[in-house]
C-alpha positions, -999 to +999 in steps of 0.1 A: -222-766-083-203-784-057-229-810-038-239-794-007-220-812+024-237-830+052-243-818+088-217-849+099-193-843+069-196-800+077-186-803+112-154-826+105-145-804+086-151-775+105-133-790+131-100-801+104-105-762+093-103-751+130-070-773+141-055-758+112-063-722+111-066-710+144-094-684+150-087-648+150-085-631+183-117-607+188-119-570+183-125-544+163-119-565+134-146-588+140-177-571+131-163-571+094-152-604+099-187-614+109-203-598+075-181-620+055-204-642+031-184-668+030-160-689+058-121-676+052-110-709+066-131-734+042-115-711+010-079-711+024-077-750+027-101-749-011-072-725-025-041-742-007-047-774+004-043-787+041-008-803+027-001-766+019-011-751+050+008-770+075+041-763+058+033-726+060+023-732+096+055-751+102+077-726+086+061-697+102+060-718+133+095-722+131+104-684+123+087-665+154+102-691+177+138-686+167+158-657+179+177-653+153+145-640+129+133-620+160+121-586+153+133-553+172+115-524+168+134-492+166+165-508+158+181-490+127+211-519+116+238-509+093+237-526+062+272-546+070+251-558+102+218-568+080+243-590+055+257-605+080+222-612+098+207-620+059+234-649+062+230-659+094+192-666+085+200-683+050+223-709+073+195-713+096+172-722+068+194-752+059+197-763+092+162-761+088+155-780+059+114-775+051+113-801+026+125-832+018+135-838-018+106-868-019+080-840-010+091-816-037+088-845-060+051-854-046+041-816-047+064-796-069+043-766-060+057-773-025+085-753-035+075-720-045+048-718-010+080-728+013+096-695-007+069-675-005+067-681+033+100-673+039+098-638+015+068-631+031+089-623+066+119-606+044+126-611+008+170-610+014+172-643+032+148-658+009+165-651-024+199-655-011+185-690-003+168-690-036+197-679-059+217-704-041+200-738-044+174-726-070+191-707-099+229-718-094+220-753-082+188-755-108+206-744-137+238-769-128+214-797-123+197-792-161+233-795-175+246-830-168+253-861-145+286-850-141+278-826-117+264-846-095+289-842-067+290-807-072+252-809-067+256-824-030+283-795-024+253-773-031+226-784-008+256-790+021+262-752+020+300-768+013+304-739-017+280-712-023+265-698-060+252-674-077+243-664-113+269-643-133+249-631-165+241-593-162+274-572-172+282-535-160+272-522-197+249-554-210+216-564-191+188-567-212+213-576-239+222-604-230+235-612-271+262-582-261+273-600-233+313-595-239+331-621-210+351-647-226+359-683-227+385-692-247+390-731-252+429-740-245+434-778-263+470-777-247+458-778-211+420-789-222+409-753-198+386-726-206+403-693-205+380-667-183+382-627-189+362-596-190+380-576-222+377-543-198+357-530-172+321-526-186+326-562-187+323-570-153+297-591-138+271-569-121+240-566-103+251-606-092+230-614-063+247-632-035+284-621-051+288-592-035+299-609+001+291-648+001+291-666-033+327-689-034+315-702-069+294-682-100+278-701-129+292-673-155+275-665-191+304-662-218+309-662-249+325-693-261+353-695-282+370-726-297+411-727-313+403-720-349+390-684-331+350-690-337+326-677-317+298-700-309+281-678-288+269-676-250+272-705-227+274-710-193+306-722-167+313-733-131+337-709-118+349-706-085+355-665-076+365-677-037+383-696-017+361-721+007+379-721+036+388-676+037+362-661+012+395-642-002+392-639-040+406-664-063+440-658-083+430-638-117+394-629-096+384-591-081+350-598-067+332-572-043+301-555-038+281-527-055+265-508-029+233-498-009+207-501-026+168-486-026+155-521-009+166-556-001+196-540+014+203-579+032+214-592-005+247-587-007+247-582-052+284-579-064+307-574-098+334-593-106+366-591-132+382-624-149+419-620-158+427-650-177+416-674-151+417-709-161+387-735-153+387-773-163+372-782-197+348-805-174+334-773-158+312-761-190+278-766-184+270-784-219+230-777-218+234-764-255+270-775-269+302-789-256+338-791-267+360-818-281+393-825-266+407-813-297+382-782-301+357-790-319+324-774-309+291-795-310+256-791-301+225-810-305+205-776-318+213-773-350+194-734-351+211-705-336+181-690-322+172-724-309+209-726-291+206-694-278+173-694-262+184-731-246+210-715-229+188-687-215+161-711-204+168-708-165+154-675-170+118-686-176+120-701-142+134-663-126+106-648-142+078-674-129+091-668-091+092-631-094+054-632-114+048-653-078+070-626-055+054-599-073+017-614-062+029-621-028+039-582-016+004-572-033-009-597-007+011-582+019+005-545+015-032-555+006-036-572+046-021-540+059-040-514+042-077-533+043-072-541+080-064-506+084-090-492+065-119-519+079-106-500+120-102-464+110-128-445+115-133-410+097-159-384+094-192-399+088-230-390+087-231-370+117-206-349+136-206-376+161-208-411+141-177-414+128-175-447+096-143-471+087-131-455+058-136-485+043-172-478+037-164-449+017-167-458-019-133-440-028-111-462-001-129-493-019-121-480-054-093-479-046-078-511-032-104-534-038-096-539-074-066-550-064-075-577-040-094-593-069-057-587-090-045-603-059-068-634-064-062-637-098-024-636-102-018-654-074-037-684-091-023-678-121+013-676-111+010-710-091-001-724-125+020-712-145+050-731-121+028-764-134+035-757-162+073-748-160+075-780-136+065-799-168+089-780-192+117-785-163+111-821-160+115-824-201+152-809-199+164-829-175+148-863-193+168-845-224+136-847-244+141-831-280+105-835-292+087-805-310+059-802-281+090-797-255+103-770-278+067-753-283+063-754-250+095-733-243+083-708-263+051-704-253+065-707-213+090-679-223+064-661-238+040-659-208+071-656-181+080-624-201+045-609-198+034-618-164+068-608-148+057-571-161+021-575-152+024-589-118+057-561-107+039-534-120+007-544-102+022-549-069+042-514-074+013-497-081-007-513-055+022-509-024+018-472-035-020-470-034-025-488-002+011-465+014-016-437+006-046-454+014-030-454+049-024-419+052+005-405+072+005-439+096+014-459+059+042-434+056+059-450+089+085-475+085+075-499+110+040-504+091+066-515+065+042-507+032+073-485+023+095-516+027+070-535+008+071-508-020+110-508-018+117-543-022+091-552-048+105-523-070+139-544-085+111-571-096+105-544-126+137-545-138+158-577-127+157-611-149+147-586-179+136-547-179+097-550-179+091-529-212+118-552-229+103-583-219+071-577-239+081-573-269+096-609-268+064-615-259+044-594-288+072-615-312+056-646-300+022-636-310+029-618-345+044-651-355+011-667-357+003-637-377+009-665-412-014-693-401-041-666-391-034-649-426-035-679-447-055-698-422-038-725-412-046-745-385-022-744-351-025-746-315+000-745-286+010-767-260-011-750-235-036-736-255-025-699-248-031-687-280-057-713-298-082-685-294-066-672-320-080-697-349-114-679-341-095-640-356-115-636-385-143-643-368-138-625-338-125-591-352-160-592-356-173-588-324-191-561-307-200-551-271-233-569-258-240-556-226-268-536-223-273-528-183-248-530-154-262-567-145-250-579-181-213-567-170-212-585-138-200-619-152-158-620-161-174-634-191-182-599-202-146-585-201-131-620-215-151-617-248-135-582-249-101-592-244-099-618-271-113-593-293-091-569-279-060-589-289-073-596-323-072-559-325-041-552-318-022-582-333-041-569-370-031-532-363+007-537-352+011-566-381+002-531-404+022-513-385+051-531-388+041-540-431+043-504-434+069-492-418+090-521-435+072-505-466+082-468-461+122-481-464+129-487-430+151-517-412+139-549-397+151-527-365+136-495-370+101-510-384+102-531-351+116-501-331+083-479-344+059-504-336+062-508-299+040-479-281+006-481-285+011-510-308+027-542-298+037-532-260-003-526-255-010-564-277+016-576-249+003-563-224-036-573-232-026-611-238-013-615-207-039-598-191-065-619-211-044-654-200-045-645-165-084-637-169-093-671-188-077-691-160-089-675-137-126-672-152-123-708-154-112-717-124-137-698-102-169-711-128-157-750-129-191-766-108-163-780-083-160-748-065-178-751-031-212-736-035-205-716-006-175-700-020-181-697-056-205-664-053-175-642-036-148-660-062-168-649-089-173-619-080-133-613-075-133-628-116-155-599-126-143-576-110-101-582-118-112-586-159-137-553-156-114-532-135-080-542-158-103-542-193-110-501-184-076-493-190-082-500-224-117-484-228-098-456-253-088-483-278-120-500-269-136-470-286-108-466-313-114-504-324-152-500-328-157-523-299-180-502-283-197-475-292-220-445-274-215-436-240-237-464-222-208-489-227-182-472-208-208-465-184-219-497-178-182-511-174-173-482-148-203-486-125-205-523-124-170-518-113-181-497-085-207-524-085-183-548-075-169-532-050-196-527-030-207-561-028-170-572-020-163-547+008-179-565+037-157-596+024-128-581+025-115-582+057-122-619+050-105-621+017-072-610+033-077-636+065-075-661+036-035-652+026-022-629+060+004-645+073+007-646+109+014-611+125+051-621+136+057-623+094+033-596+086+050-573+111+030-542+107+015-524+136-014-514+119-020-545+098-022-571+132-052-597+132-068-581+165-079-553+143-063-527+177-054-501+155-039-473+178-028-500+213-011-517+185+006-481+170+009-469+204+025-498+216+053-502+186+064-464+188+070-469+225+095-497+221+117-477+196+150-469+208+156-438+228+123-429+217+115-409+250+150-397+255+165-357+247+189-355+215+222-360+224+231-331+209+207-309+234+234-282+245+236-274+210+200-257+214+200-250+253+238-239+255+252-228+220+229-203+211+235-189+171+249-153+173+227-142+142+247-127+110+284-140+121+284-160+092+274-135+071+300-118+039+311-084+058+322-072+018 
């Protein structure tokens, strides 16, 4: 345990806290608020930092003040109007300009907060922004020094980027991507094309409208007609000074879309345009003047991966976006639930429906996931920051390389984990809301809508795993023959322990021995054991009974290695987190609540699993189940009077939040009443009244007179 502070050293503090975290304005709110067991404001500067806090003050400072992010409630904008606006705000957040490259440097993690600030008000400006300086400009400045004007073009707003990977008929794929780049010795150019239609660039985010240059995946071939496989290019689709398409470029946009209706995503077609040989971006190989192809990875695995390593970083930010709209919809539908009131004990004591145990089954375990991926996801960045920082130092060691594969592996899971969490949770709390959730202005439906492309961009979830279940079955030869190994961030060292641990068996033996996340951590690692032993048979056998490398890996995905996927990353997310909130530098004030968010997360996700739990010979009789199930309900209960607290802790100001029923004050219906009152034309008659008061139906005249 943390030492216990000092009156003198408490009340600086308090007073630090208090300057930066202004107090919440009384109301109905407030009596939750007072219950809490901890103080929100000490674990929001524990969990962020005060560093971390002022910059989200400053941007969201910044935001409500200017009119061009003003809200205006009622107001339906075409979507021509909201790309135009989306634009409008991505130019202000130049102008803007959070953070200095010196603070990114100081506090990489500076970085992702500033775009999760920004998301957290609308997610189009953001990742226009994002895609932009991030993913164009990131992946340009990995390649070379000879970009490095190109890089200041970038961060003037002088050109603007985007990513051209994803084809019309190749996503997932991205080994069947069929654009070209041809290598022409004569004029030292690359030749651009897409071979036919279902070749065009697709799904590109900022392409649609905006982007004047596209860093475009091809495949790369040299004079002697060799194919050495994908690589990337700087192509410019516009002109700076019009926006009208380049000669040999048709560039336009694909359409509405279900959410995030601001980014304008676009295709585009290459006939034959020419790009200088300089304009490669030689991350994995480069061409000689006379056409020789070269590349410092010798395997073409290796190579390929390389070139695809900007991806990692995609799926890190979206494991992050992902965590931030469960934050979101989680502070609309707990402030909600903590201020309406609902039957109760007598006819005439009415109880927030928060005190009923169902309302608190159901969201509460997803506060905890809220906790817990949040933390992870903001490690995990660490951890790419360090792989990041290897490329551009062009290190070549076998750590830098492990790492990759082990950064990959993770990014692929927790992309899945963290989008299907969130789309589950905007769902539950949409209904946990009742019909007020099902309005637009309480924007749950929003958050719903534009969290659902996180399941499917930078890699279809279900896809994604199984390069993650790959990365664990090849340890399956050490464990076997048991060699010794490790990786770089000790992800899967548990795994030395297999023989031993496919041993273990369910310990608990009351509800008290399951509230630890120790508990549901011992039964994940056995749990992965499991199912890395039974889809290595799987896979032996189905290679045995005659089938392909593809069809033996093709049979072994459900219930096999999509679930051994799935389990890791839901184990990795539980060991960092078990360890975070058990290291004795937690406050002692705060480590009660934080533990019981551990317990609860590992308990509530572990459940899913109780079947194979049962199947593996885990557990056994109907006490374990039992015991997992109501300590779960357990869990809840002792976290529902924190709540309202828990959600203080990552709210963002009600300008950003903007939801009616989610505001601070806690003034459910004034707040409701107020909002559908401002709409437009709200209180005015249909302007098509005559045709009920005037044009009355003659009934039948439509009717077949045969």
């Amino acid at each position: 345990m943390a030492p216990t502070l000092n009156v003198k050293e408490d009340s600086g503090n308090r007073s630090s806290w208090n300057t930066l975290l202004p107090d919440f304005p009384k109301g109905p709110l407030s009596k939750y608020r007072k219950k809490a067991s901890f103080n929100w404001k000490e674990m929001a500067v524990f969990l962020d930092g005060e560093d971390i806090i002022q910059l989200k003050n400053r941007i969201f400072s910044a935001l409500e003040s200017d009119p061009f992010f003003a809200h205006h409630p009622g107001e339906e904008l075409s979507r021509e109007k909201y790309q135009e606006l989306t634009f409008l705000r991505c130019k202000r957040l130049f102008e803007y300009d959070f953070l200095t490259q010196q603070e990114i440097m100081e506090n990489p993690l500076k970085i992702l907060n500033m775009v999760i600030c920004i998301g957290m008000y609308d997610w189009s400006p953001c990742l226009q922004f994002f895609l932009h300086c991030g993913v164009f400009g990131g992946t340009i400045l990995s390649a070379s020094k000879r970009f490095a004007d190109f890089m200041k073009k970038i961060y003037n707003m002088e050109i603007f980027g985007c990513f051209a990977l994803t084809e019309l008929s190749h996503g997932t794929n991205t080994k069947g991507i069929r654009t070209t780049a041809t290598f022409d010795r004569n004029t030292q150019e690359f030749i651009i094309n897409s071979p036919d239609f279902e070749a065009a660039k697709f799904w590109v985010g900022n392409m649609g409208k905006h982007a004047t240059h596209a860093v475009v995946y091809a495949q790369l071939y040299t004079p002697d007609g060799q194919c050495q496989g994908l690589h990337s290019f700087i192509v410019q689709i516009r002109d700076t000074k019009t926006l009208l398409p380049m000669p040999g470029v048709m560039v336009g946009d694909i359409g509405k879309k279900i959410g995030q209706n601001g980014l304008d995503n676009g295709f585009a077609m290459f006939h034959n345009v020419r790009i200088p040989k300089e304009n490669i971006l030689n991350i994995t190989g480069d061409v000689s003047p006379e056409g020789k192809y070269s590349s410092s990875f010798k395997d073409v695995k290796e190579r390929f991966s390389a070139a695809l390593g900007s991806l990692s970083s995609g799926r890190i930010l979206i494991t992050a976006v992902s965590a931030t709209n469960l934050k979101l919809a989680l502070s609309i539908a707990i402030r909600f639930s903590a201020t309406r009131h609902q039957f109760g004990p007598t006819d005439e004591e009415e109880i927030p429906v928060i005190e009923y145990q169902t309302q608190q089954w159901r969201l509460l375990p997803y506060l905890a996931a809220a906790y817990a991926l949040d933390y992870f996801s903001k490690s995990l960045f660490e951890n790419f920051v360090e792989f990041y920082a290897g490329l551009l130092t062009k290190q070549r060691s076998q750590r830098q390389a492990d790492l990759g594969r082990e950064i990959h592996a993770l990014s692929a899971a927790s992309k899945p984990l963290s989008s299907w969490t969130a789309q589950q949770a905007a769902q539950e709390c949409r209904e946990a809301c009742g019909g007020h959730g099902y309005l637009a202005m309480n924007r749950l439906g929003e958050i719903r809508n534009d969290n659902d492309p996180n399941c499917t961009y930078e890699g279809d979830n279900n896809v994604l795993l199984q390069q993650t279940s790959s990365y664990l079955m090849s340890w399956m030869n050490c464990i076997r023959n048991k060699v010794p190994f490790e990786s770089p961030l000790g992800t899967v060292n548990f795994l030395q322990d297999y023989h031993h641990i496919i041993g273990w068996r369910f310990k608990a033996n009351s509800i008290d021995d399951c509230m630890d996340s120790s508990v549901p951590l011992a039964a994940y690692k056995w749990l992965v054991c499991y199912l890395l032993r039974e889809s290595d048979l799987k896979l032996r056998k189905e290679k045995q009974s005659g089938h392909s490398d593809f069809e033996a890996k093709n049979n072994c995905q459900v219930y096999y290695c999509r679930s051994l996927a799935i389990v890791f990353i839901e184990q990795t997310v539980l060991q960092r987190y078990h360890d975070y909130t058990h290291d004795p530098n937690v406050p002692s004030t705060l480590q009660p609540v934080l533990k019981n968010l551990s317990a609860l997360y590992g308990l509530w996700s572990l459940s899913k699993h109780l079947a194979v739990l049962y199947q593996g010979g885990y557990v056994s009789g109907e006490q374990a189940g039992r015991f997992v199930q109501n300590a779960i309900l357990e869990l809840c209960s002792r976290l529902k009077d924190d709540a309202v607290a828990l959600v203080d802790v990552f709210a963002p100001p009600d300008f950003i939040l903007n939801s009616p029923i989610g505001k601070a004050s806690g003034e459910l219906y004034k707040n409701l009443w107020a909002e559908i009152l401002q709409g437009n034309k709200v209180l005015n008659r249909p302007s098509w009244w005559a045709e009920f008061c005037i044009n009355k139906p003659v009934k039948g005249r439509l009717s077949s007179r045969l």
